[in-house]
N, CA, C and O atoms as a GROMACS GRO file, in nm:
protein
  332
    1UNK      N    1 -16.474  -4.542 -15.988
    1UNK     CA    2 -16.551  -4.635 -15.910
    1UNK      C    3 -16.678  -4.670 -15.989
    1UNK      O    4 -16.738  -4.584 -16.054
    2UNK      N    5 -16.724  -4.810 -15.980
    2UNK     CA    6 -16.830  -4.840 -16.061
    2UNK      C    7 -16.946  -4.833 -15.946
    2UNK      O    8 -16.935  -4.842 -15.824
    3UNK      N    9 -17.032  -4.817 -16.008
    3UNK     CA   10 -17.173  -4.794 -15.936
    3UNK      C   11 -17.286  -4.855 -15.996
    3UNK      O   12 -17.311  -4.845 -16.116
    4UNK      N   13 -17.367  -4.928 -15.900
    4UNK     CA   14 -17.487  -4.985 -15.929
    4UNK      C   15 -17.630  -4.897 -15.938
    4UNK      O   16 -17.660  -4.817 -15.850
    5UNK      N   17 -17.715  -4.920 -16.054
    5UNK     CA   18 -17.841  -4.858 -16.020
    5UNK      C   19 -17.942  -4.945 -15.962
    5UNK      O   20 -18.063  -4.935 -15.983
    6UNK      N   21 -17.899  -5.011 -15.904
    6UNK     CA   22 -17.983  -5.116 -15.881
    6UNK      C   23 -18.128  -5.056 -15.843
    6UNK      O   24 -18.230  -5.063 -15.910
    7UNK      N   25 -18.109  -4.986 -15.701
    7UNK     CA   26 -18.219  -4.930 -15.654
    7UNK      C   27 -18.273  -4.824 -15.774
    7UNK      O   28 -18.395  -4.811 -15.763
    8UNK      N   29 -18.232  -4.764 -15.859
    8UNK     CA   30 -18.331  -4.666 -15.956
    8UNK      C   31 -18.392  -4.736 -16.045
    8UNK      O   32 -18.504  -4.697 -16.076
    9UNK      N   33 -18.322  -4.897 -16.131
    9UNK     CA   34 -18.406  -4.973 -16.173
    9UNK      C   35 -18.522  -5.055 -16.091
    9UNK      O   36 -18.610  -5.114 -16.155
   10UNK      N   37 -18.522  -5.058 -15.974
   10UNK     CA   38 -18.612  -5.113 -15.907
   10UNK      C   39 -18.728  -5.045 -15.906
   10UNK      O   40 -18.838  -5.100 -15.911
   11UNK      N   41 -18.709  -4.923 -15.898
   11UNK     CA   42 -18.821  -4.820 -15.847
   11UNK      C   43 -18.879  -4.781 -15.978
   11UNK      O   44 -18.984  -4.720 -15.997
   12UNK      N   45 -18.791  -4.829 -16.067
   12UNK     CA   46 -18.876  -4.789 -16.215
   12UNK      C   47 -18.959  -4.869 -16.253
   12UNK      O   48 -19.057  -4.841 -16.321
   13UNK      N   49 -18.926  -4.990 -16.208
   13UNK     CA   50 -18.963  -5.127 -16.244
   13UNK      C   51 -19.113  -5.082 -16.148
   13UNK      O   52 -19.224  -5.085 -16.202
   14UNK      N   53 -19.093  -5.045 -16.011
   14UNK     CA   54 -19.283  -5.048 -15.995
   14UNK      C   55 -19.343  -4.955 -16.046
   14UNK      O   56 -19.446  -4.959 -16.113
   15UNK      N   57 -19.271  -4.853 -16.011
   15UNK     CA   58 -19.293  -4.708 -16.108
   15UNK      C   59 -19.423  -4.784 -16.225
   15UNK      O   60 -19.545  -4.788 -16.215
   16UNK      N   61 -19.342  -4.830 -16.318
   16UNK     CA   62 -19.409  -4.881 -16.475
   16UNK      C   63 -19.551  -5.000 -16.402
   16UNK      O   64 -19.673  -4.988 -16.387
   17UNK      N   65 -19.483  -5.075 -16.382
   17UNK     CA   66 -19.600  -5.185 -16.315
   17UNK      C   67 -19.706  -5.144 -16.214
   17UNK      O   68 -19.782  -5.234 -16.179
   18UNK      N   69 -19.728  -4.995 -16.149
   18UNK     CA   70 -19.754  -4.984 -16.008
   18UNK      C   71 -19.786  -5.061 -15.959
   18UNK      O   72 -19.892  -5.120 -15.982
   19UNK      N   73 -19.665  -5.099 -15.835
   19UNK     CA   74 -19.657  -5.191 -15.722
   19UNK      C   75 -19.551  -5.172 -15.663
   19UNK      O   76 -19.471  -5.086 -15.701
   20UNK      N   77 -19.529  -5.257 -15.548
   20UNK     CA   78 -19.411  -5.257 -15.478
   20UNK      C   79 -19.324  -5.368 -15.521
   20UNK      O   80 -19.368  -5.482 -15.512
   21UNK      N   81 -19.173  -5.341 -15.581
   21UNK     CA   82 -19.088  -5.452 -15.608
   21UNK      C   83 -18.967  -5.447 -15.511
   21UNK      O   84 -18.878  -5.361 -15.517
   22UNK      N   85 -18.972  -5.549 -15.420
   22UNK     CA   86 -18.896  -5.565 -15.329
   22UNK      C   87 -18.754  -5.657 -15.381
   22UNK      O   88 -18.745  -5.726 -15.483
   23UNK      N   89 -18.637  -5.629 -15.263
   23UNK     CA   90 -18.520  -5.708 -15.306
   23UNK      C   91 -18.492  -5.849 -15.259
   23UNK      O   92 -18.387  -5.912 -15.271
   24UNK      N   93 -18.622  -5.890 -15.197
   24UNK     CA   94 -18.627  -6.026 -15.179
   24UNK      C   95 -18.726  -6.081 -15.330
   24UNK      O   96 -18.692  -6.190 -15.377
   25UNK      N   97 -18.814  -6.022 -15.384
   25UNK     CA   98 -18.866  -6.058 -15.539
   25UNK      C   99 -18.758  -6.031 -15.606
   25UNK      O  100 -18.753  -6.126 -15.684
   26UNK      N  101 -18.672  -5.969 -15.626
   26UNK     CA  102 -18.582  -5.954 -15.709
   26UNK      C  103 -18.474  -6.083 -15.743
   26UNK      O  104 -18.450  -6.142 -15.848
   27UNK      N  105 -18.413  -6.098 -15.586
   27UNK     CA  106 -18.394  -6.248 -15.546
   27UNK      C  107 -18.434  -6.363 -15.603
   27UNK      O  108 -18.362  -6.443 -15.663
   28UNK      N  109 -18.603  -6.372 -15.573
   28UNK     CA  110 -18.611  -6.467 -15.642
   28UNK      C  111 -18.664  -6.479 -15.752
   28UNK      O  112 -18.724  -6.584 -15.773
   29UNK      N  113 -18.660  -6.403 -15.829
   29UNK     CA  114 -18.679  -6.420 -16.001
   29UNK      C  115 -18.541  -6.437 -16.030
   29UNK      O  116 -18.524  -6.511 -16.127
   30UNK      N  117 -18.445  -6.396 -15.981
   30UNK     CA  118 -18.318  -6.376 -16.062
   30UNK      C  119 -18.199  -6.523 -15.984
   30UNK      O  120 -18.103  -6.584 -16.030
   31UNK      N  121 -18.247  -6.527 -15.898
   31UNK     CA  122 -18.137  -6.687 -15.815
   31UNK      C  123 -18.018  -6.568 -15.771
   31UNK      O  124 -17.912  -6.617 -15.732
   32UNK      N  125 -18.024  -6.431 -15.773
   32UNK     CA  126 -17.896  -6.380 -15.672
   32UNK      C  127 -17.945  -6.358 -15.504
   32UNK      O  128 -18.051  -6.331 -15.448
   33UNK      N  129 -17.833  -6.381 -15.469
   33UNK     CA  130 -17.906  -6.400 -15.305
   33UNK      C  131 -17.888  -6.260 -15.254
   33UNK      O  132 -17.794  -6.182 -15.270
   34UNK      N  133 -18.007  -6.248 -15.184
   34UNK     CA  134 -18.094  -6.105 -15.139
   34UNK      C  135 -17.960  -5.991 -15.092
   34UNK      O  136 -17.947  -5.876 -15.136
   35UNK      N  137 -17.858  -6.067 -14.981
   35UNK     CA  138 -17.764  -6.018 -14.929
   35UNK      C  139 -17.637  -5.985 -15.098
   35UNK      O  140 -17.561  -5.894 -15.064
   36UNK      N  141 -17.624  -6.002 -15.154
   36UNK     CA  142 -17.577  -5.937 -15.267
   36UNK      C  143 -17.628  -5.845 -15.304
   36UNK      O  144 -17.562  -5.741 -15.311
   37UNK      N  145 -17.732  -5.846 -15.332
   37UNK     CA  146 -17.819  -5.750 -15.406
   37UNK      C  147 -17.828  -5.639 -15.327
   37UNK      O  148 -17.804  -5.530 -15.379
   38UNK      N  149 -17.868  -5.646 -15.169
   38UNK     CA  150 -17.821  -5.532 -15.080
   38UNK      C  151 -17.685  -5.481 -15.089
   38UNK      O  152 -17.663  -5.365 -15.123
   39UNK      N  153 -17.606  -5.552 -15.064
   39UNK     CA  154 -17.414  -5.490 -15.113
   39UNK      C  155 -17.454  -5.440 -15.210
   39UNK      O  156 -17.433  -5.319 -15.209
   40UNK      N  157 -17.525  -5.492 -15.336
   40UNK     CA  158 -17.476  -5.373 -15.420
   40UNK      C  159 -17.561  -5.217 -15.462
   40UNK      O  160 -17.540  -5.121 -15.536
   41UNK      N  161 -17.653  -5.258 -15.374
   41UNK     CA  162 -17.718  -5.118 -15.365
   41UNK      C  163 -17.686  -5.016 -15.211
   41UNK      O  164 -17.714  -4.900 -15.182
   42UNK      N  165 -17.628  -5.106 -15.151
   42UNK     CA  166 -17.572  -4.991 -15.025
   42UNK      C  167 -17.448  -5.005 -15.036
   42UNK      O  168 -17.414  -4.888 -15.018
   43UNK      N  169 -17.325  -5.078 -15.059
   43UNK     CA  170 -17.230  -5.019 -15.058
   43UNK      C  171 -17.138  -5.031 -15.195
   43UNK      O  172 -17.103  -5.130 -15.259
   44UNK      N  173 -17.110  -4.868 -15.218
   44UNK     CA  174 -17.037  -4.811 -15.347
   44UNK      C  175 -16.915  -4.914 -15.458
   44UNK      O  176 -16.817  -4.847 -15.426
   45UNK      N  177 -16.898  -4.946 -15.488
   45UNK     CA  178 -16.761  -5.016 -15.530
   45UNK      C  179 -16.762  -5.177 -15.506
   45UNK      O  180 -16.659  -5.243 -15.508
   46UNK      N  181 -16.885  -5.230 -15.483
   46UNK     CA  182 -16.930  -5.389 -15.435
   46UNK      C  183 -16.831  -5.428 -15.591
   46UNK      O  184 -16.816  -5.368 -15.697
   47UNK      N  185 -16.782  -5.547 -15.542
   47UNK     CA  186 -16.693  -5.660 -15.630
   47UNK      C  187 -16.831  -5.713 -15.666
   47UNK      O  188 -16.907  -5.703 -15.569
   48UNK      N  189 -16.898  -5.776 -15.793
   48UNK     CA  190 -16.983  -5.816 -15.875
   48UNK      C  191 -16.913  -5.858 -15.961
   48UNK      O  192 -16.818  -5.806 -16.020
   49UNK      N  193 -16.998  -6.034 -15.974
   49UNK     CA  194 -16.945  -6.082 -16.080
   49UNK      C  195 -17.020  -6.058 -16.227
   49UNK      O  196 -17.135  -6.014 -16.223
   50UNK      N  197 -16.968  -6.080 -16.338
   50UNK     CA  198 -17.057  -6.075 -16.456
   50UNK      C  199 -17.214  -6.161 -16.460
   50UNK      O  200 -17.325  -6.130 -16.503
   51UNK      N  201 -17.142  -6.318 -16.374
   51UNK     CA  202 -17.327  -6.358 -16.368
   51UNK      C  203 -17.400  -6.318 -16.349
   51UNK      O  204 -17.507  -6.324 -16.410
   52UNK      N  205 -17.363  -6.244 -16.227
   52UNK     CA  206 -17.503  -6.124 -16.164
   52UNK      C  207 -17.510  -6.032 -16.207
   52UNK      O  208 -17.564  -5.944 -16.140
   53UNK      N  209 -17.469  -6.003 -16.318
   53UNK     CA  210 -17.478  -5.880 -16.377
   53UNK      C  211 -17.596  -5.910 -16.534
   53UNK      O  212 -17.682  -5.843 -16.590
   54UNK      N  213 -17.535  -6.049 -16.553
   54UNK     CA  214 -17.628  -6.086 -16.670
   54UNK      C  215 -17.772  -6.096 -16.597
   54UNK      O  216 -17.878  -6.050 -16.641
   55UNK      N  217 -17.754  -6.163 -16.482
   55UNK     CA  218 -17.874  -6.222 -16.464
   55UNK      C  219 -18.028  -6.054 -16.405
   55UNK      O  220 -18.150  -6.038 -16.416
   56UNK      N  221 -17.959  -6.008 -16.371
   56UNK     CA  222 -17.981  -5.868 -16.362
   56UNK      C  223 -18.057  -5.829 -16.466
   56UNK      O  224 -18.179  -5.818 -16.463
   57UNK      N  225 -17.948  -5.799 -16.605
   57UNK     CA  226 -18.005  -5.724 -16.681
   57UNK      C  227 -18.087  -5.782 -16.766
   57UNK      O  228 -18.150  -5.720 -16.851
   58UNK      N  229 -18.091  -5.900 -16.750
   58UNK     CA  230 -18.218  -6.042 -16.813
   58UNK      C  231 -18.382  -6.011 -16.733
   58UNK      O  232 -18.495  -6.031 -16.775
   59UNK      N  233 -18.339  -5.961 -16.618
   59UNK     CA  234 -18.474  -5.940 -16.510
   59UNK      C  235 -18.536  -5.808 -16.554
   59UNK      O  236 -18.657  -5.785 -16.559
   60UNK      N  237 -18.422  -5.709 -16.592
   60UNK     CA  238 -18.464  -5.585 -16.563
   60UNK      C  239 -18.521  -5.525 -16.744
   60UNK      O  240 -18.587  -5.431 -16.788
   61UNK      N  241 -18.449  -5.645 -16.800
   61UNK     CA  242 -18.457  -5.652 -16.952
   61UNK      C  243 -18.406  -5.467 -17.032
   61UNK      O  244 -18.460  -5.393 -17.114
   62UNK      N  245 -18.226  -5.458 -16.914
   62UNK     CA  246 -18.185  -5.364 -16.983
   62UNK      C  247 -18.045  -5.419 -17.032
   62UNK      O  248 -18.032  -5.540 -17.048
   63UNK      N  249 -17.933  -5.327 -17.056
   63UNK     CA  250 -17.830  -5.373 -17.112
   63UNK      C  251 -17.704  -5.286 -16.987
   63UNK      O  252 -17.720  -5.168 -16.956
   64UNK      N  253 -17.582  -5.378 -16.927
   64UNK     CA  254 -17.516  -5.378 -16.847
   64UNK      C  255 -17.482  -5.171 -16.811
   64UNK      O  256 -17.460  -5.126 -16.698
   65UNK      N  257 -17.486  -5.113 -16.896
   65UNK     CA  258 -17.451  -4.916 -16.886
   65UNK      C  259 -17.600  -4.910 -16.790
   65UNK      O  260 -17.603  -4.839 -16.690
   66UNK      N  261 -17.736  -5.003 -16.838
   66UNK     CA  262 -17.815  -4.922 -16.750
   66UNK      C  263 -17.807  -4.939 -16.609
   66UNK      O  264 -17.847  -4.852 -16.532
   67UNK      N  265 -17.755  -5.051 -16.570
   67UNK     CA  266 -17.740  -5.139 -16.444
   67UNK      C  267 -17.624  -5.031 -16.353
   67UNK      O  268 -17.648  -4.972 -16.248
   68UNK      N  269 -17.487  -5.030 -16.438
   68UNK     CA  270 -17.387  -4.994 -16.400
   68UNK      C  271 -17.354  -4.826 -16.437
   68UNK      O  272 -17.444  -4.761 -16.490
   69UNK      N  273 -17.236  -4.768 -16.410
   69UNK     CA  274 -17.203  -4.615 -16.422
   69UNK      C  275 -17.078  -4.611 -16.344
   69UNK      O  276 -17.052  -4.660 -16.234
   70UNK      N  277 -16.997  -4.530 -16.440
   70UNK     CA  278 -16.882  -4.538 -16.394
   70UNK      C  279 -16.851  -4.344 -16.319
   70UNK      O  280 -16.867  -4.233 -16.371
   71UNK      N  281 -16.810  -4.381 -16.203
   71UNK     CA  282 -16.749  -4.249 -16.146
   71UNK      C  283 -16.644  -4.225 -16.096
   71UNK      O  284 -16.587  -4.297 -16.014
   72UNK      N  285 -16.594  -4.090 -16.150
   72UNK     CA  286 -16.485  -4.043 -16.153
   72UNK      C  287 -16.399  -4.016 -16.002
   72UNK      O  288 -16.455  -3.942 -15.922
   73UNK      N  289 -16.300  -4.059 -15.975
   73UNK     CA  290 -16.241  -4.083 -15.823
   73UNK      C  291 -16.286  -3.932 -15.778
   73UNK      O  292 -16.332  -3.914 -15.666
   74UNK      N  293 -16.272  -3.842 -15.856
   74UNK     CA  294 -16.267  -3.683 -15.806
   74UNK      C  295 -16.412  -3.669 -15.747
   74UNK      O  296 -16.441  -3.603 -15.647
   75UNK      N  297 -16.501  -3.744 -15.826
   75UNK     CA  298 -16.624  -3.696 -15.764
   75UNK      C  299 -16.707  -3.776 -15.663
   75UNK      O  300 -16.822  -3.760 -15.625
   76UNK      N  301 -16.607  -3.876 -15.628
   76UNK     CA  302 -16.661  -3.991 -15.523
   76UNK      C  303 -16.595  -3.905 -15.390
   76UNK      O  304 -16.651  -3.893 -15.281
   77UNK      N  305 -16.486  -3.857 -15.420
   77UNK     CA  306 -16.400  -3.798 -15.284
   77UNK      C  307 -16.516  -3.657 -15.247
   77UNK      O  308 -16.578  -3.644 -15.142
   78UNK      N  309 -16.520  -3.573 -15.357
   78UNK     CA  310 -16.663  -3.482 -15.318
   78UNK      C  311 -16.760  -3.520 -15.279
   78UNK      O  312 -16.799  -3.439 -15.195
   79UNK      N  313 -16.828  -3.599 -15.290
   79UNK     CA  314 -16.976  -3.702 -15.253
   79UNK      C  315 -16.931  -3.702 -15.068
   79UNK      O  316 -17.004  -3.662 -14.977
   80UNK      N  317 -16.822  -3.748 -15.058
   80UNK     CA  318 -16.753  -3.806 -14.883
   80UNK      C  319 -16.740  -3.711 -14.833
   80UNK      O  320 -16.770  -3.710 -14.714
   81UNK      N  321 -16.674  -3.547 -14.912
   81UNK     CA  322 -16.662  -3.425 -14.845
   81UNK      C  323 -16.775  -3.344 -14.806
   81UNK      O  324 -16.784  -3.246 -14.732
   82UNK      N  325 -16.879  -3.424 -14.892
   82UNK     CA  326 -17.024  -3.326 -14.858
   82UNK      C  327 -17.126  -3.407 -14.722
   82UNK      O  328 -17.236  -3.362 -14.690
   83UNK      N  329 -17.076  -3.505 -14.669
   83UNK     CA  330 -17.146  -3.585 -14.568
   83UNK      C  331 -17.106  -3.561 -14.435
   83UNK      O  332 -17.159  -3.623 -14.343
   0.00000   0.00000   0.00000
């Protein structure tokens, strides 16, 4: 299953800047609409296209591994067994 960091690049992003960077600024620097950007930080396995993936890592000025992470089915089924 692929996985977004969306939310850990966000928080780095004020982290570095101190401030608050919200997913409606994110929105609109980048033209992805807010409700995407939520799918892909709340739910696991969101279908994403490559645009938003470029346009992402153009904002976040990283390269698609930092955005994304791939996990292993075994340890997504443990993640569900521990909730």
């Amino acid at each position: 299953m692929i996985r977004f960091r969306l939310t850990e690049l966000i928080a780095d992003k004020a982290f570095k800047e101190r401030r608050v960077v919200s997913l409606s600024e994110v929105a609109e620097a980048t033209g992805v609409h807010r409700a995407t950007l939520s799918k892909m930080a709340n739910q696991p396995g969101a279908n994403i296209g490559t645009e938003i993936i470029d346009k992402l890592c153009t904002y976040f000025g990283c390269q698609p591994g930092d955005l994304l992470s791939y996990i292993e089915s075994d340890e997504v089924g443990n993640e569900d067994q521990m909730r």
